[in-house]
Biopython code that builds the backbone (N, CA, C, O; Angstrom):
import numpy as np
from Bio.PDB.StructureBuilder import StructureBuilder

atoms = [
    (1, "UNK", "N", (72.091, -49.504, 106.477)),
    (1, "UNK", "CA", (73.166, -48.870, 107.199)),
    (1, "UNK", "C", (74.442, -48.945, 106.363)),
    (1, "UNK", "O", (74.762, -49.993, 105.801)),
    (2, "UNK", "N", (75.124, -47.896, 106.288)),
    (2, "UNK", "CA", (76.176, -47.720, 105.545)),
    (2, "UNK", "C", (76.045, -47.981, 104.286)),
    (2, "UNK", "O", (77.091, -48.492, 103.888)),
    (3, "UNK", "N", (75.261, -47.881, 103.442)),
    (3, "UNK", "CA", (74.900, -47.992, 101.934)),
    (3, "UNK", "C", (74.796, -49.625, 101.704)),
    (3, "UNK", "O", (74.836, -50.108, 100.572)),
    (4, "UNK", "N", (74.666, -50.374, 102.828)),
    (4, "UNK", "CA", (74.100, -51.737, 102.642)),
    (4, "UNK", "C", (72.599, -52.005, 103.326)),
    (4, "UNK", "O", (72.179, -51.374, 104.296)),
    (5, "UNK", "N", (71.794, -53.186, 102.553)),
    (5, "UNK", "CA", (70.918, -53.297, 103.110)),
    (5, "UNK", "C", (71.033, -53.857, 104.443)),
    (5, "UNK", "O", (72.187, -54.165, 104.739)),
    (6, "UNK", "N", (70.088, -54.087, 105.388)),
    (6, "UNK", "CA", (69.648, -54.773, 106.617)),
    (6, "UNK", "C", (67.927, -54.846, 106.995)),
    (6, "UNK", "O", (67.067, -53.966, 106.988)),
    (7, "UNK", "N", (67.884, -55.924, 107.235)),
    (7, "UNK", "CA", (66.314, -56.297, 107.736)),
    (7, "UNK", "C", (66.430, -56.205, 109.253)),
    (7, "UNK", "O", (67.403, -56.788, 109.732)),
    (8, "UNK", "N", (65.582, -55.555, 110.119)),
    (8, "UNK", "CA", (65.404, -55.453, 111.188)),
    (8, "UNK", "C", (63.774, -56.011, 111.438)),
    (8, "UNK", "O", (62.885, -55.421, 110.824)),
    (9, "UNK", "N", (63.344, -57.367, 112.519)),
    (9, "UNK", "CA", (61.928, -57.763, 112.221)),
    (9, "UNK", "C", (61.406, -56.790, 113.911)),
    (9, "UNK", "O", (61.722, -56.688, 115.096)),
    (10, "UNK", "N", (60.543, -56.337, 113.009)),
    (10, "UNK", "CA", (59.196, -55.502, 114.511)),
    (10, "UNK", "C", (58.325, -56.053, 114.455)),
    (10, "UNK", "O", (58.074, -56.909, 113.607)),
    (11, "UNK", "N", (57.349, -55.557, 115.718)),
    (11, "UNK", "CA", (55.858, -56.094, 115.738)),
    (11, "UNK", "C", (54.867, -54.796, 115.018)),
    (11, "UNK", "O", (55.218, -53.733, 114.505)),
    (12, "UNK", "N", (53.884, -55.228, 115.170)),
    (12, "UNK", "CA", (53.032, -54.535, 114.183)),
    (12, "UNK", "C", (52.841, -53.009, 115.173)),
    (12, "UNK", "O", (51.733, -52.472, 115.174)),
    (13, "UNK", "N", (53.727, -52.536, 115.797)),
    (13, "UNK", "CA", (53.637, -51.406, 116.384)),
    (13, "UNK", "C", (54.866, -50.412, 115.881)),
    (13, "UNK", "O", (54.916, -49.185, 115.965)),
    (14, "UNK", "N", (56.105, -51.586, 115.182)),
    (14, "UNK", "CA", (57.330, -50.864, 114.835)),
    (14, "UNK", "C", (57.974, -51.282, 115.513)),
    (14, "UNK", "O", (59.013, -51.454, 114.876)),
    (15, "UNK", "N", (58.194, -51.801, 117.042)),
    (15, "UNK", "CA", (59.425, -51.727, 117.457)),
    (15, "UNK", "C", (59.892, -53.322, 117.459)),
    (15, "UNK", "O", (59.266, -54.309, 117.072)),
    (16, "UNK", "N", (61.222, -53.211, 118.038)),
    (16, "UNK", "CA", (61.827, -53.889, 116.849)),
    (16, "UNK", "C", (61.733, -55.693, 117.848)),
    (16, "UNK", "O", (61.365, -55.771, 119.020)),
    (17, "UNK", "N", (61.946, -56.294, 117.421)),
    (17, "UNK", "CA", (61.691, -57.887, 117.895)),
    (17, "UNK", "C", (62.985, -58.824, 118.484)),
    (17, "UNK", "O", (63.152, -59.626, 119.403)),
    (18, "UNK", "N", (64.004, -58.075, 117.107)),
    (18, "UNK", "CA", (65.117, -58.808, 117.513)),
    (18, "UNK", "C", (66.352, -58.336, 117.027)),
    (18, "UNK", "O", (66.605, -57.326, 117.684)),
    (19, "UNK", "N", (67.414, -58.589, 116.063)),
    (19, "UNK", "CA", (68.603, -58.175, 115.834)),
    (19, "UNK", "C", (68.517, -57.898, 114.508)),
    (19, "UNK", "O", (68.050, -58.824, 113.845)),
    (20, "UNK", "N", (68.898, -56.659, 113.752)),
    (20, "UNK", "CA", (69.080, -56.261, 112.659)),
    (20, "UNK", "C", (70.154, -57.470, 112.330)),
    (20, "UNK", "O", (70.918, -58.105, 113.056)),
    (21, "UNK", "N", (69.860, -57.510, 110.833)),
    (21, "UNK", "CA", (70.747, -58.944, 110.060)),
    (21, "UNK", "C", (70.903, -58.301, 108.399)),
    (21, "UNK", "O", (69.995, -58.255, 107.568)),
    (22, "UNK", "N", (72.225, -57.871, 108.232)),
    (22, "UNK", "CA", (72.771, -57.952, 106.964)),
    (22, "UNK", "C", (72.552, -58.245, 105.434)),
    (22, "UNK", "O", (73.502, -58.774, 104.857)),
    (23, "UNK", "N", (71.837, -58.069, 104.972)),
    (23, "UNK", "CA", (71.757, -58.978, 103.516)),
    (23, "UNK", "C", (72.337, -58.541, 102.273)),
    (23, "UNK", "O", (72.109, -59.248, 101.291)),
    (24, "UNK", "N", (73.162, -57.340, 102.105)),
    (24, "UNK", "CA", (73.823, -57.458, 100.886)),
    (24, "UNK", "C", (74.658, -56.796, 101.523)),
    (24, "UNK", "O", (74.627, -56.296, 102.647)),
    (25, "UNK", "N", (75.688, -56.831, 100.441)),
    (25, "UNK", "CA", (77.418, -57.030, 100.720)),
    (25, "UNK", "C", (77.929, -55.390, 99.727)),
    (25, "UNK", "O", (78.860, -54.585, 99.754)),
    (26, "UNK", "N", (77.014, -55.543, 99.162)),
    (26, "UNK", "CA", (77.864, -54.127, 97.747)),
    (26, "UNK", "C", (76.587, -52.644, 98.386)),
    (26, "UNK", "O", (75.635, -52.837, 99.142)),
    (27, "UNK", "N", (76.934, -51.512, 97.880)),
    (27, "UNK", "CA", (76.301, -50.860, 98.075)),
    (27, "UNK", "C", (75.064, -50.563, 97.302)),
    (27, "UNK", "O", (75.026, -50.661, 96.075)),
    (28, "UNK", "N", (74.123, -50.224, 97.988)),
    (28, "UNK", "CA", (72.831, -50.800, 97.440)),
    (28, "UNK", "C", (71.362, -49.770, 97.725)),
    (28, "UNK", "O", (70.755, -49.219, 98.643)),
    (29, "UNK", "N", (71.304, -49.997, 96.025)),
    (29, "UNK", "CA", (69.882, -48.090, 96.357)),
    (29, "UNK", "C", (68.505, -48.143, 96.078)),
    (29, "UNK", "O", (68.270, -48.718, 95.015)),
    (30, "UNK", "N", (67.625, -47.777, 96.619)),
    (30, "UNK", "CA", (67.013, -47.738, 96.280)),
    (30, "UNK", "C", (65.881, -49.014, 96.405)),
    (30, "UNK", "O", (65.056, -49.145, 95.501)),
    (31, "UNK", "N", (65.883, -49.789, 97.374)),
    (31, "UNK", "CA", (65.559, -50.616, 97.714)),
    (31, "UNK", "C", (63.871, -50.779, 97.614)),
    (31, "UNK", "O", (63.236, -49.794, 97.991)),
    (32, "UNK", "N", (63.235, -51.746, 97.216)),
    (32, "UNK", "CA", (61.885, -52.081, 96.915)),
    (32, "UNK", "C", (61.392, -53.488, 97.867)),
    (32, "UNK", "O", (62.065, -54.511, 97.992)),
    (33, "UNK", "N", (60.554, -53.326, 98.250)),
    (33, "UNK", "CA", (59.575, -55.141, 98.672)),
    (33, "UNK", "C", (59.240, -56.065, 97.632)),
    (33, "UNK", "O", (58.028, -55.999, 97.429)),
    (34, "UNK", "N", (59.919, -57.073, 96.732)),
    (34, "UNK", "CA", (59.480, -57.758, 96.054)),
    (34, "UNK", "C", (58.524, -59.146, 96.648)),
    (34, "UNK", "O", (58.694, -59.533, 97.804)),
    (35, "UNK", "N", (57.610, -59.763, 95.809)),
    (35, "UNK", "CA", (57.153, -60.953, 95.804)),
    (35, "UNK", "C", (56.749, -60.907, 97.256)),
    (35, "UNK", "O", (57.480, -61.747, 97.780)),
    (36, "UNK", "N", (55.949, -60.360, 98.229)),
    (36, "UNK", "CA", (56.044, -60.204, 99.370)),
    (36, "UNK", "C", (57.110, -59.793, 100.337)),
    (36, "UNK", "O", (57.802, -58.795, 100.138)),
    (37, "UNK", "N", (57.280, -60.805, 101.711)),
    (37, "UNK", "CA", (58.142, -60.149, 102.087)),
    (37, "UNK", "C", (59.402, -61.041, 102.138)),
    (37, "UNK", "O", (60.278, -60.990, 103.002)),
    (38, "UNK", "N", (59.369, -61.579, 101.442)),
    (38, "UNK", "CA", (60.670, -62.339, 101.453)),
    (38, "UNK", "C", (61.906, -61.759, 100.380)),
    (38, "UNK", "O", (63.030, -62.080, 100.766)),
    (39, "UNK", "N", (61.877, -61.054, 99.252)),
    (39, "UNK", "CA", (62.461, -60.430, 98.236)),
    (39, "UNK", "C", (62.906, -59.015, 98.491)),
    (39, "UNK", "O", (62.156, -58.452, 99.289)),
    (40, "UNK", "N", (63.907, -58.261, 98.051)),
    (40, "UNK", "CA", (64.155, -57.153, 97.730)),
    (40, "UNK", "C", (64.840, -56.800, 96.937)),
    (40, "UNK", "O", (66.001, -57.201, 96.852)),
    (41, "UNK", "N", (64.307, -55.947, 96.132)),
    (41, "UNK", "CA", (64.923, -55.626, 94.677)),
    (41, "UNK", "C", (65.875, -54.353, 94.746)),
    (41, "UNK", "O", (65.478, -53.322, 95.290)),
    (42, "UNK", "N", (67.135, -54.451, 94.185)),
    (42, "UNK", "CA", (67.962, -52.970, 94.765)),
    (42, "UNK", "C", (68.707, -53.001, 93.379)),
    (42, "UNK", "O", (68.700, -53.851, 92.488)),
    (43, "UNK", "N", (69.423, -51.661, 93.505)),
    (43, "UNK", "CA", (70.368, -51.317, 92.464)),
    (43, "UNK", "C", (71.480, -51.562, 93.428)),
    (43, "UNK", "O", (71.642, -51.289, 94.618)),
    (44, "UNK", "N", (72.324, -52.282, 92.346)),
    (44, "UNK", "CA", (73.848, -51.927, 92.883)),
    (44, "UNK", "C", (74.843, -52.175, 92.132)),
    (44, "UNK", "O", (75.791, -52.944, 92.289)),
    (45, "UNK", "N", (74.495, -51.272, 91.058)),
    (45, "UNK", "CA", (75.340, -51.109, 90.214)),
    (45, "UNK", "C", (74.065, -51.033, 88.508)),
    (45, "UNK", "O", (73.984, -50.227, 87.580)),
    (46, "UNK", "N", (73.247, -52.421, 88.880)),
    (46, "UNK", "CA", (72.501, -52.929, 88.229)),
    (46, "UNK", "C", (71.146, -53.960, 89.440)),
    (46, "UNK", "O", (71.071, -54.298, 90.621)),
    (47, "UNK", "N", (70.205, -54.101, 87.995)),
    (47, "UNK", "CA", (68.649, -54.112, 89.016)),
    (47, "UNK", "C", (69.414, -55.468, 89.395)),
    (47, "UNK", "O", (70.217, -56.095, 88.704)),
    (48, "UNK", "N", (68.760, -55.852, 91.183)),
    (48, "UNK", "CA", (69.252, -56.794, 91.703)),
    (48, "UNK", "C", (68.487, -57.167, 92.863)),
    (48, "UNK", "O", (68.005, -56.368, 93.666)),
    (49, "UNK", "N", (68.364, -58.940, 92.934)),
    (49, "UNK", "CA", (67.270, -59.063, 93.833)),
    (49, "UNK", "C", (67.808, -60.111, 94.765)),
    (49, "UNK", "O", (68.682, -60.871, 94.348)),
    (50, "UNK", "N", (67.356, -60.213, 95.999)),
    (50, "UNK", "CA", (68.287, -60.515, 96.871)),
    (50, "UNK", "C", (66.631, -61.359, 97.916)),
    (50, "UNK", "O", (65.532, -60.810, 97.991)),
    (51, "UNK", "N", (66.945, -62.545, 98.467)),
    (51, "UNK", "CA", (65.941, -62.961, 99.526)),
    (51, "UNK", "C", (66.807, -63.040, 100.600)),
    (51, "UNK", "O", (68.023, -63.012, 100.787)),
    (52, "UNK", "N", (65.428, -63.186, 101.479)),
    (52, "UNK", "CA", (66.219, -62.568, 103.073)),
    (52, "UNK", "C", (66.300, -64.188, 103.435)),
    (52, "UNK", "O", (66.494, -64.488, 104.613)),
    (53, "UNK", "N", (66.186, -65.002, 102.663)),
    (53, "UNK", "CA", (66.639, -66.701, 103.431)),
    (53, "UNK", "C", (68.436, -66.935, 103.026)),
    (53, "UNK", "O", (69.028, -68.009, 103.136)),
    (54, "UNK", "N", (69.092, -65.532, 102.515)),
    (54, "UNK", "CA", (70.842, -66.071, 102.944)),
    (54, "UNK", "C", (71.155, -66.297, 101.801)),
    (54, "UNK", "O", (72.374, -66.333, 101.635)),
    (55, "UNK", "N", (70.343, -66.527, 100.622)),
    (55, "UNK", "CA", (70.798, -66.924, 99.107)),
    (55, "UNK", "C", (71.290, -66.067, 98.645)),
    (55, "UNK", "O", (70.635, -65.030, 98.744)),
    (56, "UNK", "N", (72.651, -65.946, 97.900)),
    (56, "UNK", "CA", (73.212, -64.607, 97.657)),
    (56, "UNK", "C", (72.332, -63.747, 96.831)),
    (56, "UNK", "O", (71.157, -64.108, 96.770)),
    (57, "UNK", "N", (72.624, -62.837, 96.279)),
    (57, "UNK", "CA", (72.111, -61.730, 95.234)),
    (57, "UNK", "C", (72.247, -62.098, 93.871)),
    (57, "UNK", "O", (73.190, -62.706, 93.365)),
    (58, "UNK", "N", (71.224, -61.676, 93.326)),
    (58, "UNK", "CA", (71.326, -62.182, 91.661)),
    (58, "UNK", "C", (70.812, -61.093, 90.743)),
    (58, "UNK", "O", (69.844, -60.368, 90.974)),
    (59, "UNK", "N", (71.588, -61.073, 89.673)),
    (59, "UNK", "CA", (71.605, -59.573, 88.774)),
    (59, "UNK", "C", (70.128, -59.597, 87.744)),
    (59, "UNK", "O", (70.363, -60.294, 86.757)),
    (60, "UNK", "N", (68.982, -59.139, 87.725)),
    (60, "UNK", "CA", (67.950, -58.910, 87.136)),
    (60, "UNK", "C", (68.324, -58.642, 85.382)),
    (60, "UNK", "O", (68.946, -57.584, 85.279)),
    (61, "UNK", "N", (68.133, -59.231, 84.200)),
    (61, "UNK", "CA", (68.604, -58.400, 83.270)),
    (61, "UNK", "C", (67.548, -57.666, 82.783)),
    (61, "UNK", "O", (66.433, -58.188, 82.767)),
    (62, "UNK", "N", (67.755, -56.215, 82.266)),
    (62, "UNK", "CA", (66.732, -55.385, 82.203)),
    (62, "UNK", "C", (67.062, -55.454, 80.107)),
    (62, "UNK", "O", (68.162, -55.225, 79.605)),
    (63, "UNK", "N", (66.270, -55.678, 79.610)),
    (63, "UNK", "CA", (66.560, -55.414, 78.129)),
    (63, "UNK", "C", (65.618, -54.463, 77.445)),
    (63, "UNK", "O", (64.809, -54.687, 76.545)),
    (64, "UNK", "N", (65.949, -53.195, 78.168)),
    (64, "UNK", "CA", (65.759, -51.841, 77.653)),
    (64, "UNK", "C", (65.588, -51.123, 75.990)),
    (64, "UNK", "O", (66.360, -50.164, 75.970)),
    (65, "UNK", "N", (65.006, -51.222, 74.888)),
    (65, "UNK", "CA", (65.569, -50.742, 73.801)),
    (65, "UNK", "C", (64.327, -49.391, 73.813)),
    (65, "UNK", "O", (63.182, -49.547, 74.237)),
    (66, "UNK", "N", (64.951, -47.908, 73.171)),
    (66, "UNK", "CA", (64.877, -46.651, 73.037)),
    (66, "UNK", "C", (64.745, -46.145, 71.829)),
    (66, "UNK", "O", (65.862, -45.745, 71.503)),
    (67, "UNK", "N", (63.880, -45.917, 70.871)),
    (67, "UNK", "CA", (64.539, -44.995, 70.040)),
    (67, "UNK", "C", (63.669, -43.733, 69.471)),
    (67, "UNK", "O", (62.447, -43.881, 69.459)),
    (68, "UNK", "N", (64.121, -42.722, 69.082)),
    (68, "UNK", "CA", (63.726, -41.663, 68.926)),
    (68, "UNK", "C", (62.301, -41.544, 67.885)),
    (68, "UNK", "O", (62.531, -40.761, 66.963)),
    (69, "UNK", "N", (61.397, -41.928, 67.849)),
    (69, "UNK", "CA", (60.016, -41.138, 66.858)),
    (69, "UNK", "C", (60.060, -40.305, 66.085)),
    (69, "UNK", "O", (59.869, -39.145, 66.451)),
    (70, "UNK", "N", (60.292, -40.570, 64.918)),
    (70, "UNK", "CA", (60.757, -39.524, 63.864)),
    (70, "UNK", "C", (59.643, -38.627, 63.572)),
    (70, "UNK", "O", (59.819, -37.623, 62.883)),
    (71, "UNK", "N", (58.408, -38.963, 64.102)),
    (71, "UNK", "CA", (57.191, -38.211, 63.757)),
    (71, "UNK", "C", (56.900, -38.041, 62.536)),
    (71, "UNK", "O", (57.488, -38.788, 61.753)),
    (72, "UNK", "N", (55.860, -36.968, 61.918)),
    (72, "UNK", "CA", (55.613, -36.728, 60.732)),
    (72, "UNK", "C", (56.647, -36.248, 60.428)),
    (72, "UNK", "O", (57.618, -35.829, 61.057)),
    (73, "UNK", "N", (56.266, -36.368, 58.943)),
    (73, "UNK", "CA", (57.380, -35.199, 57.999)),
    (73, "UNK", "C", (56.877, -33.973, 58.274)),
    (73, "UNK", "O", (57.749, -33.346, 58.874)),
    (74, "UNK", "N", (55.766, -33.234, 58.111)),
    (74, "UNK", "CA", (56.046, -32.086, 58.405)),
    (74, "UNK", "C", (54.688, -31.702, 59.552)),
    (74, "UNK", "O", (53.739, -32.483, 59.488)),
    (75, "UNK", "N", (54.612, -30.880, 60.274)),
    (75, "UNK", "CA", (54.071, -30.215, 61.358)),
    (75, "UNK", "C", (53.408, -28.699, 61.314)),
    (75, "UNK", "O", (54.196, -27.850, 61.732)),
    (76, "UNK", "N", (52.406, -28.294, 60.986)),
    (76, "UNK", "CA", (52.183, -26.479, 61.022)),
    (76, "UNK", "C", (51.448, -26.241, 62.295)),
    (76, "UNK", "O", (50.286, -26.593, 62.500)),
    (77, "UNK", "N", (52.277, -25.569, 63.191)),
    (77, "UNK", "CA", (51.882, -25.052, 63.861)),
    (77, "UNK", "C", (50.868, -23.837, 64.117)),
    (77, "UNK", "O", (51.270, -23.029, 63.279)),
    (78, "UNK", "N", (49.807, -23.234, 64.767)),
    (78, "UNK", "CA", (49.366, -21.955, 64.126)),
    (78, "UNK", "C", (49.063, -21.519, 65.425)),
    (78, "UNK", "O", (48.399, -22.177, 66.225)),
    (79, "UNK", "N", (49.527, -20.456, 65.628)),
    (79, "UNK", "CA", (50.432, -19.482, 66.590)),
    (79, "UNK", "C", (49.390, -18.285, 66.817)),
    (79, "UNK", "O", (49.585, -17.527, 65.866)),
    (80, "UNK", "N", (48.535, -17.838, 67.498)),
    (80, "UNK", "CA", (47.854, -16.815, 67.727)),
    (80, "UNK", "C", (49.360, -15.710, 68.288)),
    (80, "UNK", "O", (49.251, -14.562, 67.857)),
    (81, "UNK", "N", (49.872, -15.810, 68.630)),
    (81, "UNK", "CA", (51.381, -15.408, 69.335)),
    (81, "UNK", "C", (52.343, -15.755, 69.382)),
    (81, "UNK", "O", (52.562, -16.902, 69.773)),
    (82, "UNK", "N", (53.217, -15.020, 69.051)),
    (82, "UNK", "CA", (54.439, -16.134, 69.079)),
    (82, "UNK", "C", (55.708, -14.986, 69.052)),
    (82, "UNK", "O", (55.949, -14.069, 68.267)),
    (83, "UNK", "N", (56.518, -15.554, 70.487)),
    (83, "UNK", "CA", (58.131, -14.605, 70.284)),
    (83, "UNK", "C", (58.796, -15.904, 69.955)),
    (83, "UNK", "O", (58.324, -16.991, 70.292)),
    (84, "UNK", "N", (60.061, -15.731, 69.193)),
    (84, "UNK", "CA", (61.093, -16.159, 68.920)),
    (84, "UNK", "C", (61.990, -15.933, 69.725)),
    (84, "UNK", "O", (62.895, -16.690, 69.374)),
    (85, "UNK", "N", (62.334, -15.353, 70.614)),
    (85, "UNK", "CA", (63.479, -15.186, 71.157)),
    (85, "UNK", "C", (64.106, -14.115, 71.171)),
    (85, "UNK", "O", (64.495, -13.584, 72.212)),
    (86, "UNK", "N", (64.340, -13.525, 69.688)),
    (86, "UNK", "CA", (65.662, -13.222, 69.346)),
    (86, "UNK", "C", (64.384, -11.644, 69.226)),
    (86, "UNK", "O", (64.576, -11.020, 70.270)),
    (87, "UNK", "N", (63.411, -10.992, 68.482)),
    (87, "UNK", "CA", (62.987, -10.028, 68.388)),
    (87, "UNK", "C", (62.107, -9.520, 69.680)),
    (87, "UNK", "O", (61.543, -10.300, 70.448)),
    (88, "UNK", "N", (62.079, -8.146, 69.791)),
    (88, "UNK", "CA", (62.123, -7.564, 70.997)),
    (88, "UNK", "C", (60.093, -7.435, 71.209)),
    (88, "UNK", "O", (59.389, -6.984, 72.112)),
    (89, "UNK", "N", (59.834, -7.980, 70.088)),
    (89, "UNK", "CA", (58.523, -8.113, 70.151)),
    (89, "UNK", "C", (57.710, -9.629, 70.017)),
    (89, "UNK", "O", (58.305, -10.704, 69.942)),
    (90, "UNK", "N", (56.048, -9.445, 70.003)),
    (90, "UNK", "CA", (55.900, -10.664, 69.871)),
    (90, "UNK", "C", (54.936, -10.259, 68.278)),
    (90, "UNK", "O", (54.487, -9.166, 67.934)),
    (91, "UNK", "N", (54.861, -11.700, 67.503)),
    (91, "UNK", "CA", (53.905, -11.594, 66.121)),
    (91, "UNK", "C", (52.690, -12.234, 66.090)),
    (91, "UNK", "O", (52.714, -13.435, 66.360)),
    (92, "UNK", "N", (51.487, -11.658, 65.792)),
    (92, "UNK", "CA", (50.821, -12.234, 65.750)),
    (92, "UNK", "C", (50.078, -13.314, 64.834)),
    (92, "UNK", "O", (50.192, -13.030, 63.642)),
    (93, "UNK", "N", (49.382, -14.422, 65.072)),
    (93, "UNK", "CA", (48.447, -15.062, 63.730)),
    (93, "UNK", "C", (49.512, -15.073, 62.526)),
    (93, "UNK", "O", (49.603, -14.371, 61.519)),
    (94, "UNK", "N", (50.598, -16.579, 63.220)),
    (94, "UNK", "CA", (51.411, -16.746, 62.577)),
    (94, "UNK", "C", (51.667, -18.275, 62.096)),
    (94, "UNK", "O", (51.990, -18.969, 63.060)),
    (95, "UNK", "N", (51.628, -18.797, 61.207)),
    (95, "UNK", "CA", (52.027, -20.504, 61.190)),
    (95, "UNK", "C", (53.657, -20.635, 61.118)),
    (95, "UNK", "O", (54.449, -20.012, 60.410)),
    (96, "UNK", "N", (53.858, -21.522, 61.963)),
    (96, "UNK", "CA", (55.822, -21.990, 62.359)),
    (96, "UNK", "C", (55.051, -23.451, 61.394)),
    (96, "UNK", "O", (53.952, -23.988, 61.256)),
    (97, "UNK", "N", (56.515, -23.592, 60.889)),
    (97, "UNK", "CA", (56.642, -25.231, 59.708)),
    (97, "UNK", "C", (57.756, -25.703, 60.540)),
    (97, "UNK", "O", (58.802, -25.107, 60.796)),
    (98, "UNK", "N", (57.374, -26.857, 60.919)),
    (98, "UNK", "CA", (58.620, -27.940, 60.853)),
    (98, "UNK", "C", (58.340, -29.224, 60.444)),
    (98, "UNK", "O", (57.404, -30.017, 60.540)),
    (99, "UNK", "N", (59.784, -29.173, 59.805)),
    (99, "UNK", "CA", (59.817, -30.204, 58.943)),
    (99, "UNK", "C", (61.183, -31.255, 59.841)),
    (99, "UNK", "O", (62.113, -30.625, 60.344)),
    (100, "UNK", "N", (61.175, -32.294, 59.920)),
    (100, "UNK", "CA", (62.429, -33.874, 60.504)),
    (100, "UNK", "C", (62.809, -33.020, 61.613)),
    (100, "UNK", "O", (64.007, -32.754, 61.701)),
    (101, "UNK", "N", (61.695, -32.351, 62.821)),
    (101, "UNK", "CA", (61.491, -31.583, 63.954)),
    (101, "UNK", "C", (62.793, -30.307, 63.890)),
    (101, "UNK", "O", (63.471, -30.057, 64.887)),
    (102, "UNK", "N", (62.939, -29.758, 62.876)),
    (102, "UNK", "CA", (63.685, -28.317, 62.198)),
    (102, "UNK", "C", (62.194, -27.666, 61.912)),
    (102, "UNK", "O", (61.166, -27.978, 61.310)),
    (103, "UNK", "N", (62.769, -26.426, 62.814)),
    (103, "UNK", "CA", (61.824, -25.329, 61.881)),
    (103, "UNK", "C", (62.043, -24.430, 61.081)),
    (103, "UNK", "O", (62.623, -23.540, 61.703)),
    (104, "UNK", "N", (61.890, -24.115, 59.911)),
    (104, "UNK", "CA", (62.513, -24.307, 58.547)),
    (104, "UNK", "C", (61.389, -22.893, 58.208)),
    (104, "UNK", "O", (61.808, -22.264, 57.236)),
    (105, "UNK", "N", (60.370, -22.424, 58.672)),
    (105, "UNK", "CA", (59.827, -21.220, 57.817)),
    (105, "UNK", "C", (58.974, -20.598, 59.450)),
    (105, "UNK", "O", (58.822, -21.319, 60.436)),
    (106, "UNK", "N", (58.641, -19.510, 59.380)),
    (106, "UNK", "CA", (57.777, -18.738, 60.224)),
    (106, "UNK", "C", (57.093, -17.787, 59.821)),
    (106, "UNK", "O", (57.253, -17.799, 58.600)),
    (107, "UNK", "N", (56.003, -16.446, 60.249)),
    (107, "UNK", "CA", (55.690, -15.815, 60.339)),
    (107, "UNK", "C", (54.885, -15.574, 59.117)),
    (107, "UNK", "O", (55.141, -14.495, 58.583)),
    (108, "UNK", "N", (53.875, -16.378, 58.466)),
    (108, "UNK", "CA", (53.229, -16.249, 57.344)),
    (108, "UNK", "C", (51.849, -16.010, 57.890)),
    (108, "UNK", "O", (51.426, -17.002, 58.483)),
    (109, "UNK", "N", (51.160, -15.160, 57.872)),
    (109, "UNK", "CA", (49.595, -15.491, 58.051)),
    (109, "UNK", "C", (49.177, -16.381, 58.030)),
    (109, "UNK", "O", (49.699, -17.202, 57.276)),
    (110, "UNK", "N", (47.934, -16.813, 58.861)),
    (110, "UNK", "CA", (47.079, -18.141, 58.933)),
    (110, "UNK", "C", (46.745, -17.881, 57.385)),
    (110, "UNK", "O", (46.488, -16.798, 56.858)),
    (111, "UNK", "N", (46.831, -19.490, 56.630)),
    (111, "UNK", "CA", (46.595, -19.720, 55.650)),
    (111, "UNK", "C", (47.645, -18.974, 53.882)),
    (111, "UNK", "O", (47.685, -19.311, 52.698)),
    (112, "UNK", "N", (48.293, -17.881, 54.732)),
    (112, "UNK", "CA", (48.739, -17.430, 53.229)),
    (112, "UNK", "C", (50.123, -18.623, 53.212)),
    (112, "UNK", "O", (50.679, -19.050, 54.223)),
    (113, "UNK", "N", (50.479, -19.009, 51.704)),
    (113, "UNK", "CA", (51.330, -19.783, 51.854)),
    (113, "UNK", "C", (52.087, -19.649, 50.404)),
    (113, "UNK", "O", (53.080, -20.334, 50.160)),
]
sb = StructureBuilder()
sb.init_structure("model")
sb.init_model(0)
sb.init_chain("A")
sb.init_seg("    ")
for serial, (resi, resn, name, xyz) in enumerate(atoms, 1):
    if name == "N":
        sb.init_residue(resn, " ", resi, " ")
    sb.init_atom(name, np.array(xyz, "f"), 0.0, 1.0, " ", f" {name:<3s}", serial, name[0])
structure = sb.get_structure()
């Protein structure tokens, strides 16, 4: 409620048992069931996990690293068809080259090079 969490306990039919009760203070998304049912894992701001026994919230550190796959050096594609975009037609039985993912030559026959 209101972009904060709350635990409300039901019986195994749904309805509800007793008094919805509060557990985080910041606004909070996306909420998950951790470790059974005592945990919940939320964003709020950053990953964050919170138990429903009153212990405040504590910030998860996520150590994320990304980086781009330079792939091969070079790539031949071979194109039974192929528009470019830019011409009002399409070409056929064509190899596209790319080379550091630039494509750098087109429209050669399979195999002529």
């Amino acid at each position: 409620m209101e972009s904060v969490l709350w635990v409300l306990p039901v019986d195994k039919t749904g309805r509800p048992t007793g008094s919805a009760r509060q557990v985080t203070r910041e606004v909070s998304d996306a909420p998950v069931w951790a470790g059974g049912s005592a945990t919940l894992l939320y964003l709020g701001g950053r990953l964050k996990s919170v138990r429903l026994d009153g212990k405040p919230a504590r910030s998860i550190p996520v150590r994320l690293t990304w980086r781009n796959d330079t792939g091969p050096d070079q790539v031949v594609i071979h194109a039974g068809r192929m528009w470019d975009g830019v011409s009002p037609s399409v070409v056929r039985d064509v190899d596209v080259i790319v080379r550091g993912q630039r494509i750098v030559m087109q429209g050669h026959a399979y195999g002529s090079r």
